[in-house]
Structure formats: C-alpha cells, structure tokens
C-alpha positions in Angstrom: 0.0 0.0 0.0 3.0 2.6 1.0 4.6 0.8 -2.3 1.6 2.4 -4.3 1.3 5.6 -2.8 4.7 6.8 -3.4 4.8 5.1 -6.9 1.3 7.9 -7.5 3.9 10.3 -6.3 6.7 9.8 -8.5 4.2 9.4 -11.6 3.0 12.7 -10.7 6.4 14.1 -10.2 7.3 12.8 -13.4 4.2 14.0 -15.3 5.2 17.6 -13.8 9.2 17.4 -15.1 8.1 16.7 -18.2 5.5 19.5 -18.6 7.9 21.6 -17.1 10.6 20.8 -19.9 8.0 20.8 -22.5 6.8 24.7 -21.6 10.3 25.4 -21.5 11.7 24.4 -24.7 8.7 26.2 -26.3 9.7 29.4 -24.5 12.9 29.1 -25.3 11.9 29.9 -29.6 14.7 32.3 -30.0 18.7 30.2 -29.6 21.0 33.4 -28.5 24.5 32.5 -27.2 23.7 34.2 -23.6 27.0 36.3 -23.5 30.1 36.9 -25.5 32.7 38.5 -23.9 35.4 40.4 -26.2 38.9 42.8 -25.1 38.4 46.3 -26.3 38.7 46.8 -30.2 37.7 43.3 -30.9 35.6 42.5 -34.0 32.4 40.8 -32.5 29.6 39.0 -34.3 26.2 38.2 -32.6 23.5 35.5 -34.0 20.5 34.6 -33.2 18.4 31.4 -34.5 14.5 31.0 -34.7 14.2 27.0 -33.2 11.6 26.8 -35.4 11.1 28.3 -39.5 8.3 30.7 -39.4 6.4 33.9 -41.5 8.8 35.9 -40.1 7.8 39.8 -42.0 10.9 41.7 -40.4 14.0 41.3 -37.8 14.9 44.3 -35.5 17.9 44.9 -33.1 17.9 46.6 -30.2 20.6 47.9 -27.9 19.1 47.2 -24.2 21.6 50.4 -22.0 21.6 52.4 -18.7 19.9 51.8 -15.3 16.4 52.2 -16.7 17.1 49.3 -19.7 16.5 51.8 -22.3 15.5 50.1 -25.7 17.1 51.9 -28.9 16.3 50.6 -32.3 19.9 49.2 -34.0 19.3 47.4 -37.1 16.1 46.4 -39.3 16.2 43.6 -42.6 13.3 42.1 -44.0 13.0 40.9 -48.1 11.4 44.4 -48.9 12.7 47.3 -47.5 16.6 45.3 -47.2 18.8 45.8 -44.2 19.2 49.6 -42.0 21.3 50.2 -39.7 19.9 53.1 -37.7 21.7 56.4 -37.0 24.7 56.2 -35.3 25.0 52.9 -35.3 25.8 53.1 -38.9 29.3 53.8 -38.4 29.9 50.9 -35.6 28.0 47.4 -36.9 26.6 45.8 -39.8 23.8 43.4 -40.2 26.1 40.2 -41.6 23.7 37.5 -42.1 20.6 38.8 -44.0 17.8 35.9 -43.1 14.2 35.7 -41.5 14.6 33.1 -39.4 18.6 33.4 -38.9 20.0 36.8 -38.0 23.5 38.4 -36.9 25.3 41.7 -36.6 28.9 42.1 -36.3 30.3 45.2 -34.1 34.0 46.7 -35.3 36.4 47.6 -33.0 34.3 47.2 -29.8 34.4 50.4 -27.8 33.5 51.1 -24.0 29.7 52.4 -25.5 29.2 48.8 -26.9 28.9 46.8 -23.6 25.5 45.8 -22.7 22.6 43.6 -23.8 21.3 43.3 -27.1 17.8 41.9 -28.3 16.9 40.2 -31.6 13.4 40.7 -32.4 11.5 38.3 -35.2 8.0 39.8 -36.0 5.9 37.1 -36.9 2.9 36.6 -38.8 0.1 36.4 -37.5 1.7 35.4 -34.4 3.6 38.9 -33.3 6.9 39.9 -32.0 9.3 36.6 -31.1 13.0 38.0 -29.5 16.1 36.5 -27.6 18.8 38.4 -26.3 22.8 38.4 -26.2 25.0 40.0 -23.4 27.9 41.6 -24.5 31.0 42.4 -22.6 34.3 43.8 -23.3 37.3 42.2 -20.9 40.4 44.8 -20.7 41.4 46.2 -17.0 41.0 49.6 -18.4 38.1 50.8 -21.2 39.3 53.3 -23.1 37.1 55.0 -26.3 38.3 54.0 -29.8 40.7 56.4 -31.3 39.2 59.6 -32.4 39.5 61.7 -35.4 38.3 65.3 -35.6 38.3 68.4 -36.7 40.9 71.4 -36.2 39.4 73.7 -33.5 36.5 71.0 -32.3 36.8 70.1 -28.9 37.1 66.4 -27.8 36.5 64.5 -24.4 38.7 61.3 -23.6 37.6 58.7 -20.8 39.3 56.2 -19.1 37.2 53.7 -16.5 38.9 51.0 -14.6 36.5 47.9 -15.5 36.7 46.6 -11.5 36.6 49.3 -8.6 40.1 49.1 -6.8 42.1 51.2 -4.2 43.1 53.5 -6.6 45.6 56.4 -4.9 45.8 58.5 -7.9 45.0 59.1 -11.5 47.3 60.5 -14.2 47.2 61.4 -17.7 50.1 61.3 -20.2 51.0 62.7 -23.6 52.9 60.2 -25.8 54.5 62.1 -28.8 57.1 62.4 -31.5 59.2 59.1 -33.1 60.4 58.5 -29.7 57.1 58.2 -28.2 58.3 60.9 -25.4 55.9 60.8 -22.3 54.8 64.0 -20.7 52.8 64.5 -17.6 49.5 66.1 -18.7 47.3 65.9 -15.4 46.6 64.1 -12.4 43.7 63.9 -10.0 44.0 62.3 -6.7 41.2 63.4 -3.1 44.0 64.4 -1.6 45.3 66.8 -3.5 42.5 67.1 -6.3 42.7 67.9 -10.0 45.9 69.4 -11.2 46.8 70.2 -14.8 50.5 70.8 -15.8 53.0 73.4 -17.6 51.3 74.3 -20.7 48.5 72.1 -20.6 46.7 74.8 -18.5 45.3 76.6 -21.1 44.9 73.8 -23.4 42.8 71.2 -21.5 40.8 70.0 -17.8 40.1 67.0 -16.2 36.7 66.9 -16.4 35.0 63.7 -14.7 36.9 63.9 -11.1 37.0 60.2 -10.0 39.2 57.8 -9.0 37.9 54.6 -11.2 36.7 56.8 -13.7 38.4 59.6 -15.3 38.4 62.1 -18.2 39.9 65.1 -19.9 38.7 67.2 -22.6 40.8 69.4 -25.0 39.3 72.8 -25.7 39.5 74.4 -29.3 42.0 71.2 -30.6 45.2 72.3 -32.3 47.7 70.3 -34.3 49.9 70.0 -31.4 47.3 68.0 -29.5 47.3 64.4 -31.8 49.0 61.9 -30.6 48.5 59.4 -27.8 47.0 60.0 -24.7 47.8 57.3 -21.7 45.6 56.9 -18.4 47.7 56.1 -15.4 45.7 54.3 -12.4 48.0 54.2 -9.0 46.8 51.2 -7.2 47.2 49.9 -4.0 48.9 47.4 -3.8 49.4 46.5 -7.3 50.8 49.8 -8.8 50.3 50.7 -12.3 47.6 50.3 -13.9 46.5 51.6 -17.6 44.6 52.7 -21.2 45.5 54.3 -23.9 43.7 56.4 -26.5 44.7 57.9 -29.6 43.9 61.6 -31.3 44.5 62.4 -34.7 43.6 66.0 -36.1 42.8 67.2 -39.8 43.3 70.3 -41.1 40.8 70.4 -43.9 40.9 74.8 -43.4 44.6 74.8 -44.3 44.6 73.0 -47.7 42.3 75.5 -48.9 44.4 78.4 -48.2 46.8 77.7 -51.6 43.6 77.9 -53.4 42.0 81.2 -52.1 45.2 82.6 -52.8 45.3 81.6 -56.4 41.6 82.8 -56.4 42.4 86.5 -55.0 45.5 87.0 -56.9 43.5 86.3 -60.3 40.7 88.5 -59.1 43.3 91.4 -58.8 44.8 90.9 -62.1 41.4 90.6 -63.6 40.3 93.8 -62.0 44.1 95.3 -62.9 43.6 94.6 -66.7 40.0 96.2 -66.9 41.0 98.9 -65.9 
C-alpha cells in the first residue's frame, strides 16, 4: 500500500518534469549565445536562430543600456525594404547574415559604448513579435574610447574607466609624442590633493570627470599639437600601475584650402588690374 502511494507520487512528479521541460523548450523559440565577452577593439559578431522556420515579415535589433534598460532601435532587414542600420550605429555594426529566421550583426572595433545587452526581435505573422537576447562584454582592466579623429578647432572628451573598482591612490594622464614616443605629464587627479593640470596644458585642457575609477579630460578648441597618444595612469594599492590608452589624430581640412583662395584672389586682382 506505501509501495503504491509513493509510486502515484513519482508518476505525478514525473508527469510535472516533463511539462515543465516541455513549456520550457517552447519558450525558449529564439537560440542566443547568452554572453560573449570580447577585449576592447575586438571584432564581434552576434546570431540569433528562430528553433523553429516561421512567417517571419521583419527582424529588429535593439541595444538594451543604462539603469532604466533603455531600448534603442539598432538594425532592421526584411526581403522588402533590405537591411538599415539606424543612425549612429551606422558607423559601428553591420547586419552580416541577411535571413528571417537566422540573423546576426557584427560590431567593429568594440568600444566602451558597446557593452550591454542586445535583443533580436522576429515579428511574426500572425503570431507577433518573437525576441532573444545576447550580453555583450568587453574584458580589458581599463576601457578606453576607440581612437578619435576630428576636426581642427573642435573640442574632444577622452575617458578612461577602470573595469573593477580598486584602491586607486591617484590618476594621471600622459601625452605620448614624437618618433620617440616621449611621455609627458598632462594631469593628475588624486582626493587628496585634487585635479591638477601641468605646464602648458593649463590653457589647453581640464580634467573633467573627477574620479578615482573613472576619469576624463577634454581638449578645448583642438590644435595640431594635440594628436597623438594620450595614456591613463591608475595608482593602485597594492598592485601599482595600472593603464589605457587612446589615440587623437587632427585634420586640417581649413589649411589646404588656403593655396587655393590665394590663387583665387591674386587672379581677381589681375582681372580687375587689366579692366582697368
């Protein structure tokens, strides 16, 4: 009699497991790889697979960010309209497999912005929307931004964040220059002492996020001087040194132009000089 009461028991258990497993593979519609971790600059591609072929009318990507999981709209394909990458994005990914019922992006040179979740999104016919989701995360001890290119005269902002809080003692930023790849002291920031810029970096630039894991400097009204390499120092304790680097490189579209406008003027005056 016991014998048959827990034998109902572990029919019923087993009847349960295998509803259980059953509602979960159908939930599960969308396979994802749940994270990919990449160092900074990496190339990184993200897929994701419908389990099942459907009516699938268009695939979106969305970049899931910030505290409040705000939802941005990445990428779009479907057989009519083709694939989109949206806005900004268009400089930074690619959609690289153009399916229904298969999708992936790839992200170039991974920067600090890039971290985060992203969500794959099937809209399906008559069914609705069907979506996974992929974690990315990017493994250096220091995320730096991607090397910047800009304009003579624009003003740029360079950040540094150490990836896992640590006793940091002080910060410092460095100017690598010149075929030798001389190092100068820029600034340094420390709770102690607080934000110092150097020398002749006064007038040129600040340290503008005051923090110990996370730093930055911006470069007011850039000059040709100001490319190069710019290194973020952490002083940690015990450990010592740790660092980033990021690199600046300025064009100087205003200047090529000048030849020209001098051509231009000293025609006009000889023009002017023969009519009369």
């Amino acid at each position: 009699m016991r014998w048959k009461v827990k034998q109902e028991y572990f029919c019923l258990l087993c009847t349960f497991c295998s509803i259980y497993v059953t509602l979960s593979s159908i939930n599960d519609e969308v396979l994802t790889e749940k994270e990919s971790s990449v160092k900074l600059h990496e190339t990184v591609t993200l897929k994701c697979v419908l389990r099942k072929p459907q009516t699938v009318l268009q695939v979106t990507w969305q970049k899931i960010s910030g505290k409040n999981n705000n939802v941005t709209n990445v990428a779009t394909y479907s057989t009519r309209s083709g694939a989109n990458v949206i806005g900004k994005y268009r400089d930074l990914l690619n959609i690289t497999h153009l399916g229904l019922n298969e999708t992936a992006i790839t992200v170039w040179r991974t920067s600090i912005e890039d971290a985060g979740c992203y969500r794959c999104l099937f809209n399906v016919f008559p069914v609705g929307a069907i979506n996974g989701e992929t974690c990315l995360s990017i493994s250096d001890e220091v995320l730096t931004e991607n090397n910047k290119s800009l304009k003579l005269h624009e003003t740029v902002t360079l950040k540094c964040v150490l990836r896992n809080p640590q006793n940091v003692r002080q910060v410092t930023w460095q100017k690598i220059s010149g075929k030798n790849n001389n190092v100068t002291n820029v600034a340094t920031y420390s709770t102690r002492s607080g934000a110092n810029v150097i020398g002749i970096y006064q007038d040129l630039l600040n340290i503008t996020h005051l923090g110990l894991n996370e730093t930055a400097i911006t470069v007011w009204r850039t000059s040709i001087e100001d490319a190069g390499c710019y290194r973020c120092l952490f002083n940690v304790f015990p450990v010592g040194a740790i660092n980033g680097e990021t690199c600046l490189s300025i064009s100087d579209t205003g200047s090529s132009l000048q030849p020209i406008k001098l051509v231009l003027i000293t025609a006009m005056i000889l023009v002017m000089w023969h009519c009369q």
